[in-house]
Backbone of each chain as ProteinMPNN parsed JSONL, in Angstrom:
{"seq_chain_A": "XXXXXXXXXXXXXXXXXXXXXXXXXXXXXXXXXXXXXXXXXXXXXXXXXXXXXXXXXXXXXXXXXXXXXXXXXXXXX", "coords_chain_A": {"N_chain_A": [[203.148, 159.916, 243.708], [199.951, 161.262, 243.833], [197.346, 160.531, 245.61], [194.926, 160.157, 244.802], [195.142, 159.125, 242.57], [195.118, 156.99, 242.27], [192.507, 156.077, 242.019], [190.006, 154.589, 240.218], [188.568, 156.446, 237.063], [185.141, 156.842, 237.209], [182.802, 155.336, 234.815], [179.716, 157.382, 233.264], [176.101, 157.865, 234.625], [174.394, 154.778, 234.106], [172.159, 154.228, 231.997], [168.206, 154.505, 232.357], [166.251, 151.129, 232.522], [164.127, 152.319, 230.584], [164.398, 154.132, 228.977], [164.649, 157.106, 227.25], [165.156, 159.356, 224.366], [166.62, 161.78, 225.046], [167.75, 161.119, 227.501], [169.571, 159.044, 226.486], [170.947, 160.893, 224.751], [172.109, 162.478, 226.53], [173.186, 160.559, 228.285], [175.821, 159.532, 226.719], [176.972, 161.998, 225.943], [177.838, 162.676, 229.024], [179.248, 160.285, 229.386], [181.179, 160.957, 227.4], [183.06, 162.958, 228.878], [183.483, 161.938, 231.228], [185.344, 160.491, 229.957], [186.901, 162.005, 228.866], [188.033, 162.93, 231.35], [189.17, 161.11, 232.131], [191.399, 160.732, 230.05], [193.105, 162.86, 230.652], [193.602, 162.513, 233.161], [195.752, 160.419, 232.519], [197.607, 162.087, 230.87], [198.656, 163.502, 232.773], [199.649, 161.865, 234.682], [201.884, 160.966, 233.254], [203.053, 163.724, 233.055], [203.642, 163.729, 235.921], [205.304, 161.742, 236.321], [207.201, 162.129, 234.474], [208.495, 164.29, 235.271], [209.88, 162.967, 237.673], [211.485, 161.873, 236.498], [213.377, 163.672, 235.214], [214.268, 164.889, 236.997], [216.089, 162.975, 238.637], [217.872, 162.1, 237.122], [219.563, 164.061, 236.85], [220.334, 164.798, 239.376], [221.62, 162.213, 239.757], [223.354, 162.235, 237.872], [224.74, 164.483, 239.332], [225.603, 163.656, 241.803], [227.188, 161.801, 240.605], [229.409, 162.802, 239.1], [232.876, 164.04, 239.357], [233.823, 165.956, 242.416], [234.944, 168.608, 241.475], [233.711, 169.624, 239.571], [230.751, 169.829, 240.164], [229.985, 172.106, 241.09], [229.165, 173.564, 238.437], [227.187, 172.125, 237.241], [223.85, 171.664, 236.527], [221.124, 172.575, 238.852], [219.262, 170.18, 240.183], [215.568, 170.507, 239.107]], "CA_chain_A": [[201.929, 159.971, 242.899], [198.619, 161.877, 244.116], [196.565, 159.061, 246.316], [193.335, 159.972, 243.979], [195.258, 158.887, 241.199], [194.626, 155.341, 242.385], [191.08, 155.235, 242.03], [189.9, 155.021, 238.696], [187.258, 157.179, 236.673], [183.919, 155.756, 236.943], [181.629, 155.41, 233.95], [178.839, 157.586, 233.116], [175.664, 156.832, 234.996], [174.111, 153.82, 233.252], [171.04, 154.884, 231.258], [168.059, 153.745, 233.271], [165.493, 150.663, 231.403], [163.194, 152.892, 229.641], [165.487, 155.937, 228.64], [164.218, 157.878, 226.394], [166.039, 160.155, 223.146], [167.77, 162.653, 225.628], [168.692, 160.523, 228.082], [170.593, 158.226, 225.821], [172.287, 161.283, 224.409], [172.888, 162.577, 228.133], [174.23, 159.714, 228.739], [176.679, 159.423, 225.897], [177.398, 163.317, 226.909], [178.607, 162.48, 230.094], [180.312, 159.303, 229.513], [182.635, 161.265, 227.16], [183.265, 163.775, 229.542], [184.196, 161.144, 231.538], [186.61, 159.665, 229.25], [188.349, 163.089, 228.869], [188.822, 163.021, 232.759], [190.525, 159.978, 232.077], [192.744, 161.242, 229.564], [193.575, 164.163, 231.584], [194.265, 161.853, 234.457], [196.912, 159.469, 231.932], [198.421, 162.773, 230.418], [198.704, 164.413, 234.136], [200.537, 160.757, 235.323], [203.054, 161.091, 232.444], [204.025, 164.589, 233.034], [204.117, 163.566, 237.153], [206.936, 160.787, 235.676], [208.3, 162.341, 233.365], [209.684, 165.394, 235.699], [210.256, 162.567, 238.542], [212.43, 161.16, 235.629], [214.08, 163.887, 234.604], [214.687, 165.294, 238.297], [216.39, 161.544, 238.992], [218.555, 161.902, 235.97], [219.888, 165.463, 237.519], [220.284, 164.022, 240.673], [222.645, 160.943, 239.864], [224.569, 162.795, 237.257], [225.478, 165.502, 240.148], [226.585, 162.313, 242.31], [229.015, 161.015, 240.059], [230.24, 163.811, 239.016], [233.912, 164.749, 240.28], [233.815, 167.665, 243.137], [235.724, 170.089, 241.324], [232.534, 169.523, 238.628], [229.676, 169.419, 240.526], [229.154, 173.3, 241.096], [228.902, 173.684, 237.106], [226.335, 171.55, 237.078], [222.586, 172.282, 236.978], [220.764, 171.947, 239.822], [217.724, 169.417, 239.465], [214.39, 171.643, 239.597]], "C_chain_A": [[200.736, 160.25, 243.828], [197.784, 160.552, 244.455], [195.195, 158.67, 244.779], [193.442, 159.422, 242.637], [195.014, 157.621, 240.987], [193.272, 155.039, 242.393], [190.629, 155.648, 240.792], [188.65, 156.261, 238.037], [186.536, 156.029, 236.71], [183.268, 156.417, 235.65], [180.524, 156.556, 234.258], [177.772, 156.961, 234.193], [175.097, 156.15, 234.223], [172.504, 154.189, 233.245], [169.644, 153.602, 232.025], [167.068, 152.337, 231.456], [165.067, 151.175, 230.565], [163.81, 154.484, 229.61], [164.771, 156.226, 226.913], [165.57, 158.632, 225.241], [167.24, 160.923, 223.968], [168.364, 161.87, 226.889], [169.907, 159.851, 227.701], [171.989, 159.387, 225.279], [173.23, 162.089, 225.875], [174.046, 161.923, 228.574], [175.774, 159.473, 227.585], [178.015, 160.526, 226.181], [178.705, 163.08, 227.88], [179.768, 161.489, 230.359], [181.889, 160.252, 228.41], [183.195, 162.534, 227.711], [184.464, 162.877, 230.856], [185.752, 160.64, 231.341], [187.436, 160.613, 228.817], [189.141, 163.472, 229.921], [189.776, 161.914, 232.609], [191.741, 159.779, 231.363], [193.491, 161.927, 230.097], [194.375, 163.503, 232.759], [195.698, 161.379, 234.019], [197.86, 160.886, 231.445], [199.334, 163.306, 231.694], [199.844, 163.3, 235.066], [201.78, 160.351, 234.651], [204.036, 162.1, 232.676], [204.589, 164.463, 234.463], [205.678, 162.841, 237.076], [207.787, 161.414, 235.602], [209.173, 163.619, 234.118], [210.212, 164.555, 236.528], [212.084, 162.431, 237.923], [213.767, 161.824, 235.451], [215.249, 164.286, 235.964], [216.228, 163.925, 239.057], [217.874, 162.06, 238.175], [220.067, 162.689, 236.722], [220.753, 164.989, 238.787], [221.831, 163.327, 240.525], [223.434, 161.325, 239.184], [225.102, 164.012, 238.175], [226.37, 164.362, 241.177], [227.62, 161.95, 241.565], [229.898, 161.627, 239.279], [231.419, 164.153, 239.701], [233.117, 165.843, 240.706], [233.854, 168.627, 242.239], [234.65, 170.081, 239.619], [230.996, 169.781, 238.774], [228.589, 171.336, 240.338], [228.71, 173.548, 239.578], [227.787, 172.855, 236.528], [224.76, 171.914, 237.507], [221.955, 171.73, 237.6], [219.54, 171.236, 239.666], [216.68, 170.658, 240.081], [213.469, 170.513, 240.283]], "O_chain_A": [[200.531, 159.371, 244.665], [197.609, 159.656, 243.629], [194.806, 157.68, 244.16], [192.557, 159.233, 241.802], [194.752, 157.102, 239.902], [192.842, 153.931, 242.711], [190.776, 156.775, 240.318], [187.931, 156.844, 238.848], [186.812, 154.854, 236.468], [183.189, 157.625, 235.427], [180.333, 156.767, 235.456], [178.059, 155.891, 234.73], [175.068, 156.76, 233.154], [171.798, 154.383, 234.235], [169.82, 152.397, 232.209], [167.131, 152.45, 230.232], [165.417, 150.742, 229.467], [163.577, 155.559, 230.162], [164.571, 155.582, 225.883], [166.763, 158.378, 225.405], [168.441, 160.802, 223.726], [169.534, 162.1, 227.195], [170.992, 159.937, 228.276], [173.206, 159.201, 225.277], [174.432, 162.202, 226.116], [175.164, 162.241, 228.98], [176.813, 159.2, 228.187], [179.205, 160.349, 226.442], [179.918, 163.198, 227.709], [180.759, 161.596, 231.08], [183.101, 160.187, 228.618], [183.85, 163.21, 226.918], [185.628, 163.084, 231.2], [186.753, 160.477, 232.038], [188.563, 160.335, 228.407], [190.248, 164.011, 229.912], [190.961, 161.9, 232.942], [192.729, 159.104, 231.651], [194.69, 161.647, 230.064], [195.475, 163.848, 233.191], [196.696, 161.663, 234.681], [199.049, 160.707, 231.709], [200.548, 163.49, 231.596], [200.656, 163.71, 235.895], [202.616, 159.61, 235.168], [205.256, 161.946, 232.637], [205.736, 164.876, 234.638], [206.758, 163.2, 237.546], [208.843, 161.491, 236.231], [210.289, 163.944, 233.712], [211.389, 164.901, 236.629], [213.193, 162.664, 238.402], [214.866, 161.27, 235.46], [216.466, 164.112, 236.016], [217.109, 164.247, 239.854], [218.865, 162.359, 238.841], [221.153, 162.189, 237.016], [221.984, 164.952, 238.765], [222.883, 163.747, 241.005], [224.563, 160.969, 239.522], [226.046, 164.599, 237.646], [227.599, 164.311, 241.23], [228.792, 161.824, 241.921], [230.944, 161.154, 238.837], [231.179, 164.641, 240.805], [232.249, 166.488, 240.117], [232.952, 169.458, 242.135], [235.131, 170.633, 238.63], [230.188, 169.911, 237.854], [227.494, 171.687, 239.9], [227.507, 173.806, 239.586], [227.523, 172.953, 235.329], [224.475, 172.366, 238.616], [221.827, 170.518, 237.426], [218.705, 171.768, 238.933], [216.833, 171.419, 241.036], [212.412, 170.826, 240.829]]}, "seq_chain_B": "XXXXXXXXXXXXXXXXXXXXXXXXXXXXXXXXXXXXXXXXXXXXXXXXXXXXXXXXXXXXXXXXXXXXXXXXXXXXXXXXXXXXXXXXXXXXXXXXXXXXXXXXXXXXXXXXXXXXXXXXXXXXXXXXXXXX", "coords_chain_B": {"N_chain_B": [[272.91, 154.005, 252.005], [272.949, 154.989, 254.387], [271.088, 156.075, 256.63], [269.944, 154.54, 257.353], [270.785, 153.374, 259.364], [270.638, 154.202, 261.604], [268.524, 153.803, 263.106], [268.497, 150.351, 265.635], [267.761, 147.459, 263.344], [265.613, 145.865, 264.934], [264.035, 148.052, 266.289], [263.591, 149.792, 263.846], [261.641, 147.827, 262.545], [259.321, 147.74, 264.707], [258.506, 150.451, 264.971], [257.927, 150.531, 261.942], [255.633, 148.438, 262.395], [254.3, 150.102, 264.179], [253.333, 152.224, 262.55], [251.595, 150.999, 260.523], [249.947, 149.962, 262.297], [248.565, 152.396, 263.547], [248.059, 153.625, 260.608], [245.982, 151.801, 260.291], [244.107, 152.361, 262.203], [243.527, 155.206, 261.483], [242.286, 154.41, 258.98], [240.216, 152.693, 260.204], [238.622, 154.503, 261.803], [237.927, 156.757, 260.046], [236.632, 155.819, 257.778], [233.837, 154.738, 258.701], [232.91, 157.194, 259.162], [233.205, 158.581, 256.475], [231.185, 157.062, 255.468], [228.568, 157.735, 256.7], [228.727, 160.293, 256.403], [228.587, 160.634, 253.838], [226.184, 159.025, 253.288], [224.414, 160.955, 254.723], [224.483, 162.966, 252.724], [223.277, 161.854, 250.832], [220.67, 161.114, 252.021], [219.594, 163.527, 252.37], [219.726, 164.507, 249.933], [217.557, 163.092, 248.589], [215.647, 163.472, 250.373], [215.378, 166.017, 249.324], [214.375, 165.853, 246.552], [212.074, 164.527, 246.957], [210.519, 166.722, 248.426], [210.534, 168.755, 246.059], [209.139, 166.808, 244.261], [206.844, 166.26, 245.495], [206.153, 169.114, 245.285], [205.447, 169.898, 242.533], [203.803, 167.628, 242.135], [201.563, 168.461, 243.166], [200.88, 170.84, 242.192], [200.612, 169.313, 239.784], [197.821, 168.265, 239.86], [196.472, 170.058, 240.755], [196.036, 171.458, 238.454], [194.765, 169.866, 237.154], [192.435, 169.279, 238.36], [190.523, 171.451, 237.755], [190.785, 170.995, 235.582], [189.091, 169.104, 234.987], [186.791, 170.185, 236.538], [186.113, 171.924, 234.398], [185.206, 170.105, 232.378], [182.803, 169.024, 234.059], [181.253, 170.978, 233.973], [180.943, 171.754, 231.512], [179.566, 169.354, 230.694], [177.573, 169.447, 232.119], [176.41, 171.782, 231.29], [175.455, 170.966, 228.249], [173.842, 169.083, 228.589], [171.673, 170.379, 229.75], [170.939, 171.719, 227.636], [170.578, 169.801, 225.783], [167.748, 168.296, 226.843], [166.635, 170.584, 227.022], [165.269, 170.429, 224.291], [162.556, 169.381, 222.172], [162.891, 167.12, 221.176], [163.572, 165.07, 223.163], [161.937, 163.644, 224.586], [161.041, 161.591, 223.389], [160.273, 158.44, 222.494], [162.349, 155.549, 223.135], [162.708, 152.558, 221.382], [162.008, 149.426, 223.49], [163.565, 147.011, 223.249], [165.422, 147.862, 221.752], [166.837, 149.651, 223.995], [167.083, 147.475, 226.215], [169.272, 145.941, 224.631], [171.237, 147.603, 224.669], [171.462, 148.132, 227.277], [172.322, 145.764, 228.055], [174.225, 145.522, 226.658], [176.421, 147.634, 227.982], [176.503, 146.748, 230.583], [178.456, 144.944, 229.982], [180.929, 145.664, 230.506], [183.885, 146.371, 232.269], [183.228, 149.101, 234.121], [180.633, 148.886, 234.479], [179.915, 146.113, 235.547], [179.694, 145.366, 237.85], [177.518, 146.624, 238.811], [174.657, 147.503, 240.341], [171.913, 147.195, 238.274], [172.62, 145.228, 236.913], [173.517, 143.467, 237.804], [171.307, 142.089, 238.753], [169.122, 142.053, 237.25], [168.628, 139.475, 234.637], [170.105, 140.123, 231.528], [170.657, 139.212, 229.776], [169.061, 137.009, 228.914], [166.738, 138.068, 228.163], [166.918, 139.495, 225.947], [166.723, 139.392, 222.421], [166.511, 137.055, 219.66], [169.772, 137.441, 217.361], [169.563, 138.422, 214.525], [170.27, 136.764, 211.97], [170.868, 137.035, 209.057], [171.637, 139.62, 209.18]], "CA_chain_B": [[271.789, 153.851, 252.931], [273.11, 154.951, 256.165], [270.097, 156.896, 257.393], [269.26, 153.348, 257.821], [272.028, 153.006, 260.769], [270.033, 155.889, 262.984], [267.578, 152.75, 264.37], [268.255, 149.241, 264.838], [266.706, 146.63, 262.806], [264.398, 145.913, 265.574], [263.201, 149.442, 266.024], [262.417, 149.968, 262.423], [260.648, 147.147, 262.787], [258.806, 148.901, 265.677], [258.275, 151.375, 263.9], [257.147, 149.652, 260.757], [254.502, 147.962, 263.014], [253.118, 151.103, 264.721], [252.938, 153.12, 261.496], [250.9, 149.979, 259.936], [248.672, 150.395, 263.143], [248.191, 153.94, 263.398], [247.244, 153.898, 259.41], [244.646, 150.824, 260.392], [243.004, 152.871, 263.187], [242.817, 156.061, 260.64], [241.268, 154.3, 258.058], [238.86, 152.67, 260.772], [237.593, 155.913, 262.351], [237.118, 157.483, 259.13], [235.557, 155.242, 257.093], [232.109, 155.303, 258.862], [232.311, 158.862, 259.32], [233.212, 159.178, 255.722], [229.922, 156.81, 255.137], [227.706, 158.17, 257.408], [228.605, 161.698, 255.84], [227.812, 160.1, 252.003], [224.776, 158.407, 253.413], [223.694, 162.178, 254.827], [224.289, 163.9, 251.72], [222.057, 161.312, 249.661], [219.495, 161.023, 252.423], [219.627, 165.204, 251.76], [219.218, 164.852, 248.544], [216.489, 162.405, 248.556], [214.498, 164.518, 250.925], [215.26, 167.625, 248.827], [214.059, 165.662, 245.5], [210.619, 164.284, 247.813], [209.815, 167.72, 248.338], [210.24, 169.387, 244.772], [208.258, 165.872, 243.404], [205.752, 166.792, 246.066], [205.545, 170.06, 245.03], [205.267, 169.252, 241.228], [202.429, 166.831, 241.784], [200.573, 169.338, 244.179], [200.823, 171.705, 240.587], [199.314, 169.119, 238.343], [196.837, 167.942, 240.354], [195.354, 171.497, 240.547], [195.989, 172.102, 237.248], [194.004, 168.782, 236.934], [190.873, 169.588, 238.845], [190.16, 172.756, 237.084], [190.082, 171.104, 234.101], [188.14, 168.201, 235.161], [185.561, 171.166, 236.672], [185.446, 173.032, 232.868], [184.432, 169.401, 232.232], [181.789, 168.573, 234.301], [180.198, 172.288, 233.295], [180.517, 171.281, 229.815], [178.586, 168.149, 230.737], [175.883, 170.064, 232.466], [175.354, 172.81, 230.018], [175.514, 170.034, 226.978], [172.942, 167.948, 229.189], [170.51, 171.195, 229.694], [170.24, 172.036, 225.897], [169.553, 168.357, 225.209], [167.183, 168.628, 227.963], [165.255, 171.974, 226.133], [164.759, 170.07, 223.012], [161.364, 168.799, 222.329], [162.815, 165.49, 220.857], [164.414, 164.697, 224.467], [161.45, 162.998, 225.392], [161.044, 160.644, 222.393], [160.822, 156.838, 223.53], [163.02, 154.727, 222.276], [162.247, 150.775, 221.571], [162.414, 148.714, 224.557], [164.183, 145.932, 222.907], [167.046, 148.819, 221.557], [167.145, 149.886, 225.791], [167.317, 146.23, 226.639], [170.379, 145.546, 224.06], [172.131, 148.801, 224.733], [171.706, 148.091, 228.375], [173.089, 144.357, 227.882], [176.178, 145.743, 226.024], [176.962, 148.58, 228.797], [176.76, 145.148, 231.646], [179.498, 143.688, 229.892], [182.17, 146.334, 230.834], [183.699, 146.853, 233.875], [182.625, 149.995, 234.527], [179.024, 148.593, 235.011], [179.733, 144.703, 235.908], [179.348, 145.006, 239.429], [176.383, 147.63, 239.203], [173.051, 146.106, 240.54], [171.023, 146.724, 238.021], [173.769, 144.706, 235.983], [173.863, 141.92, 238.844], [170.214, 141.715, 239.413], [168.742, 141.257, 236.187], [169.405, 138.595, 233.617], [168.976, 141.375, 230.576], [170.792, 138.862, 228.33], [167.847, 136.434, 228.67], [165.527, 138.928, 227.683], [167.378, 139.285, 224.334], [166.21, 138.655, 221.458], [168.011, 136.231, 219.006], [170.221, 138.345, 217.089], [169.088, 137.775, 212.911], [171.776, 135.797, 211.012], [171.112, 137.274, 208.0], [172.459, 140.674, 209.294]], "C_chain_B": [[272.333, 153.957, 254.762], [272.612, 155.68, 257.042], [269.348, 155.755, 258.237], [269.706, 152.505, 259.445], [271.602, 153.611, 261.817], [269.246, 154.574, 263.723], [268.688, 151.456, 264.382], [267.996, 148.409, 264.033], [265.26, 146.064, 264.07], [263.511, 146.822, 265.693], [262.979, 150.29, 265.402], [261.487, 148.9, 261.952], [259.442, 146.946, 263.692], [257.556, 149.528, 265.227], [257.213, 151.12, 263.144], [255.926, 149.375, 261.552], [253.392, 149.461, 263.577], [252.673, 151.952, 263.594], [251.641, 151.67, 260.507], [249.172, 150.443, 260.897], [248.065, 151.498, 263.194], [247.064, 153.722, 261.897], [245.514, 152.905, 259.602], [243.683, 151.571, 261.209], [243.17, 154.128, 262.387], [242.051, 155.744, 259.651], [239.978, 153.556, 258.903], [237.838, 153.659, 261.118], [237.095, 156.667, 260.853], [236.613, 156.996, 258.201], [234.145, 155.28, 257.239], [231.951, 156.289, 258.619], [232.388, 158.828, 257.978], [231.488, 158.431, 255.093], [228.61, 157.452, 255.512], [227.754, 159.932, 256.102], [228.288, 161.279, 254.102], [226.416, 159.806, 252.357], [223.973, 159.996, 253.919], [223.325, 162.4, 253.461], [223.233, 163.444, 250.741], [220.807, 161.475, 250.079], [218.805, 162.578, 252.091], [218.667, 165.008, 250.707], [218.095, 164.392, 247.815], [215.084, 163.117, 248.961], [214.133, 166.163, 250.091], [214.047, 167.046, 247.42], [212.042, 165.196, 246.134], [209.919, 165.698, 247.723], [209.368, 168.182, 246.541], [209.273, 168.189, 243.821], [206.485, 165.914, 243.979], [204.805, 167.867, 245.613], [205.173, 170.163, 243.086], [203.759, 168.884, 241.548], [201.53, 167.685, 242.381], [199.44, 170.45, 242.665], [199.952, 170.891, 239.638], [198.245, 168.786, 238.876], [196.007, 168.984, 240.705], [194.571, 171.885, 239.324], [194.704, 171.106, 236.608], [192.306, 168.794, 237.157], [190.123, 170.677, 238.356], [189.977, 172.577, 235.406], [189.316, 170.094, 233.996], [186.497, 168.992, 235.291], [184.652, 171.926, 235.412], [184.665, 171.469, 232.641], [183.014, 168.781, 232.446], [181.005, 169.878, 233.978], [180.072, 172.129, 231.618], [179.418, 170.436, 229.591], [177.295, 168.858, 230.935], [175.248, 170.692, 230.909], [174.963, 171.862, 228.447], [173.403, 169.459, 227.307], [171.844, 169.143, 229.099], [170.013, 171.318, 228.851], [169.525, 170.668, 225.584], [167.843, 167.94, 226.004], [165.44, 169.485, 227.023], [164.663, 171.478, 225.221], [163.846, 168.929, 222.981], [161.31, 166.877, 222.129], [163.621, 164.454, 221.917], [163.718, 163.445, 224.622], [161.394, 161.769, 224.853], [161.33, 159.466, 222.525], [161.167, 156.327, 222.632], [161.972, 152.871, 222.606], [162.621, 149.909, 222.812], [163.693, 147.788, 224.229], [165.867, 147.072, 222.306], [167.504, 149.309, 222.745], [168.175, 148.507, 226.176], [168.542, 145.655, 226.251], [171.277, 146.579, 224.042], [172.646, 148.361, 226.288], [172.549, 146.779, 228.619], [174.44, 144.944, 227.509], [176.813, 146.41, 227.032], [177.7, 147.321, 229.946], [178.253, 144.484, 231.055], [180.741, 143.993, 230.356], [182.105, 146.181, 231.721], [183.535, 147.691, 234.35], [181.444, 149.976, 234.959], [178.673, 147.175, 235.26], [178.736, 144.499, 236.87], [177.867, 146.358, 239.773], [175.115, 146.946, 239.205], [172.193, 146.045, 239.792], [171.617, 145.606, 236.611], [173.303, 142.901, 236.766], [172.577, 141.065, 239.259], [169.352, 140.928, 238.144], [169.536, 140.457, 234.962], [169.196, 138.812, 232.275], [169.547, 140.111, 229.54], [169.677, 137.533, 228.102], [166.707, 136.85, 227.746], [166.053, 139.451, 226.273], [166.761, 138.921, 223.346], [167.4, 138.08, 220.932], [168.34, 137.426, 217.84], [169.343, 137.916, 215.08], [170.247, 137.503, 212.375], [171.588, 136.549, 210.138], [171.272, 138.803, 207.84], [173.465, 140.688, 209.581]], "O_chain_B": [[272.154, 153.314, 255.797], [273.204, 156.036, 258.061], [268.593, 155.808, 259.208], [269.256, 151.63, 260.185], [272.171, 153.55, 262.906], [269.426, 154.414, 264.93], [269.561, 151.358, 263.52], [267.846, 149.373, 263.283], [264.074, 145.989, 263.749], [262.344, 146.658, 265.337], [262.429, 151.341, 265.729], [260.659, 149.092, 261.062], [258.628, 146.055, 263.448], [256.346, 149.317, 265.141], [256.019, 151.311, 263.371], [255.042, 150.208, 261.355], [252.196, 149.689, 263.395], [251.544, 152.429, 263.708], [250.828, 152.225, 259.767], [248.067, 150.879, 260.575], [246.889, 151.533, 262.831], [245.834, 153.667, 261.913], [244.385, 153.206, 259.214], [242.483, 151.453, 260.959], [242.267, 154.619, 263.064], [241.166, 156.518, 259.287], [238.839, 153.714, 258.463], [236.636, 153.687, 260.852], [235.942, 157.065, 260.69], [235.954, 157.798, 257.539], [233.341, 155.661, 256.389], [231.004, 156.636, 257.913], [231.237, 159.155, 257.692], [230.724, 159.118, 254.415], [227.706, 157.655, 254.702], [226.926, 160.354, 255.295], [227.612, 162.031, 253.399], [225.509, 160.342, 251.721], [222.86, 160.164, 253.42], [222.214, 162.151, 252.993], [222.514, 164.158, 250.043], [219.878, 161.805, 249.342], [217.671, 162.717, 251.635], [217.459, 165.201, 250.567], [217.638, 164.904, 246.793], [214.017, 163.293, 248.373], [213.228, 166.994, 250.169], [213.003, 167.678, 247.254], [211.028, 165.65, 245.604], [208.896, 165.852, 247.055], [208.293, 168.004, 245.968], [208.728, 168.574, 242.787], [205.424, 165.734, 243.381], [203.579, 167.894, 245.504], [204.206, 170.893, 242.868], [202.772, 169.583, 241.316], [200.409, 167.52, 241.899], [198.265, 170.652, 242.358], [199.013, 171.289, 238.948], [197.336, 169.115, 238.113], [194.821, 168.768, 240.953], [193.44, 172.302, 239.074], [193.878, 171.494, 235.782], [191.355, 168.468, 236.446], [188.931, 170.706, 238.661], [189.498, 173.25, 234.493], [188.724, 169.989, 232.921], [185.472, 168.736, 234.659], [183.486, 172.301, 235.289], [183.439, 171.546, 232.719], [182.272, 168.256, 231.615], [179.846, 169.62, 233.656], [179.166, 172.406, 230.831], [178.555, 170.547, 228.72], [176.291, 168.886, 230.223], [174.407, 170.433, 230.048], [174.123, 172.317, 227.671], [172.356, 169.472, 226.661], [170.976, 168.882, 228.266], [168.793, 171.169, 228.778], [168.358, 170.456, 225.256], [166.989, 167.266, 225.426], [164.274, 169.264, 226.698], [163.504, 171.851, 225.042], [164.059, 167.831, 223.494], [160.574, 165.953, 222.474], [164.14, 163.376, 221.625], [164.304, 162.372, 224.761], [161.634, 160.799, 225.571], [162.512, 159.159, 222.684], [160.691, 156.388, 221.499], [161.182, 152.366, 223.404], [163.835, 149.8, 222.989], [164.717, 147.857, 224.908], [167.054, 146.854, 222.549], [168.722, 149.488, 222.732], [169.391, 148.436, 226.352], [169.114, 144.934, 227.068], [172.233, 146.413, 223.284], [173.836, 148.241, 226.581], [173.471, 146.841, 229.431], [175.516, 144.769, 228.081], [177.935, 145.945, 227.234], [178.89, 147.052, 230.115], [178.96, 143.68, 231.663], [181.595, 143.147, 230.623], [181.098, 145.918, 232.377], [183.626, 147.446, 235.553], [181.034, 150.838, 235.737], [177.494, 146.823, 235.248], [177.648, 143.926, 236.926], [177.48, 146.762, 240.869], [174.633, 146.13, 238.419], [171.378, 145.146, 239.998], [170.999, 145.36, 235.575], [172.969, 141.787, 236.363], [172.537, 139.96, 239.8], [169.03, 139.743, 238.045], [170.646, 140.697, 234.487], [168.404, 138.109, 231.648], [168.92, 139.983, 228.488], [169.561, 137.139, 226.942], [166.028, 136.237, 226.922], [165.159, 139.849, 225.528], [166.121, 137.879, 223.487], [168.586, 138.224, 221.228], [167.47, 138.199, 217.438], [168.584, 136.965, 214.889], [171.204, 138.272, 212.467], [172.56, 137.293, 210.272], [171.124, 139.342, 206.743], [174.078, 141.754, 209.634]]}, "name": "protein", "num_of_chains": 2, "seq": "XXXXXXXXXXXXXXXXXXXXXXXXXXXXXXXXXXXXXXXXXXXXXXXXXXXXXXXXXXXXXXXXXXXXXXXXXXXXXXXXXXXXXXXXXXXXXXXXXXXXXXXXXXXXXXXXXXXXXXXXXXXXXXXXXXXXXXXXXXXXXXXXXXXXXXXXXXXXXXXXXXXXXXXXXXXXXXXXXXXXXXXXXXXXXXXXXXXXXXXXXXXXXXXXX"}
């Protein structure tokens, strides 16, 4: 897993005391911009899995496979 | 059974013994080797699967930043238009700042942020009205 995947998204920055109309929606803006990097990140850490997963699968069913079986078998990608 | 008459009984018992030994020192020698040569082929296959998981994540994590980038240009250009428009500037109520800014403090995304840590915004609260 990708090091950067360990540090989380940060928040939006936080709207200052006296924010005005467009700041507030700025800020709203950005925070869900944010929160689509962070989907992106959770979808992006599923599909990292999910090939580790399938690659694994591949893998251990070529192991215990008889020899005279193994070449007929597809190679993990 | 009189193929059995070619030795003694002692020296098919000999015999017997060295063929026992022999088989003990072939299955010693090749047991490691046959481990050692299993333990290759996995360590192989381990290193082969490291790479291609390597090269995988290398893929989404590109694929990742490029769409994080359309993002933050979305943000901008969103942020400019709001920006152009005359009702940008338009002040809001202190006391709707003050209780927006209180609610943001409570997450962790903005716990540990100083102006979170410094002031005590939920003091400055008003009391909420019961009969909303």
């Amino acid at each position: 897993m990708p090091e950067s995947f360990r540090r989380p998204i940060p928040g939006a920055e936080l709207p200052p005391a006296e924010a005005d109309a467009g700041r507030l929606w700025r800020f709203a803006t950005a925070q869900t911009g944010q929160l689509d990097k962070a989907n992106g990140r959770q979808a992006d850490t599923l599909e990292i899995l999910g090939r580790c997963e399938t690659r694994d699968r591949a893998t251990v069913a070529r192991l215990a496979a008889p020899w005279w079986r193994r070449p007929f078998l597809k190679e993990p990608r | 059974m009189i193929w059995l008459r070619i030795l003694t009984p002692r020296a098919w018992a000999v015999l017997a013994l060295a063929v026992v030994v022999l088989a003990l020192f072939a299955w010693a020698v090749s047991s490691p080797a046959r481990r050692a040569a299993a333990g290759a082929k996995v360590e192989a296959a381990a290193a082969a699967a490291r790479a291609r998981a390597a090269g995988d994540a290398v893929v989404v994590v590109v694929d990742g930043a490029a769409r994080d980038s359309r993002t933050d240009r979305l943000t901008q250009e969103t942020s400019d238009a709001i920006d152009a428009l005359p009702g940008a500037r338009q002040r809001l109520d202190p006391e709707l700042n003050r209780a927006g800014r209180h609610g943001l403090c409570q997450y962790a995304a903005y716990r540990q942020h100083p102006d979170c840590l410094q002031r005590p915004v939920a003091r400055e609260l008003p009391q909420a009205d019961p009969r909303r």
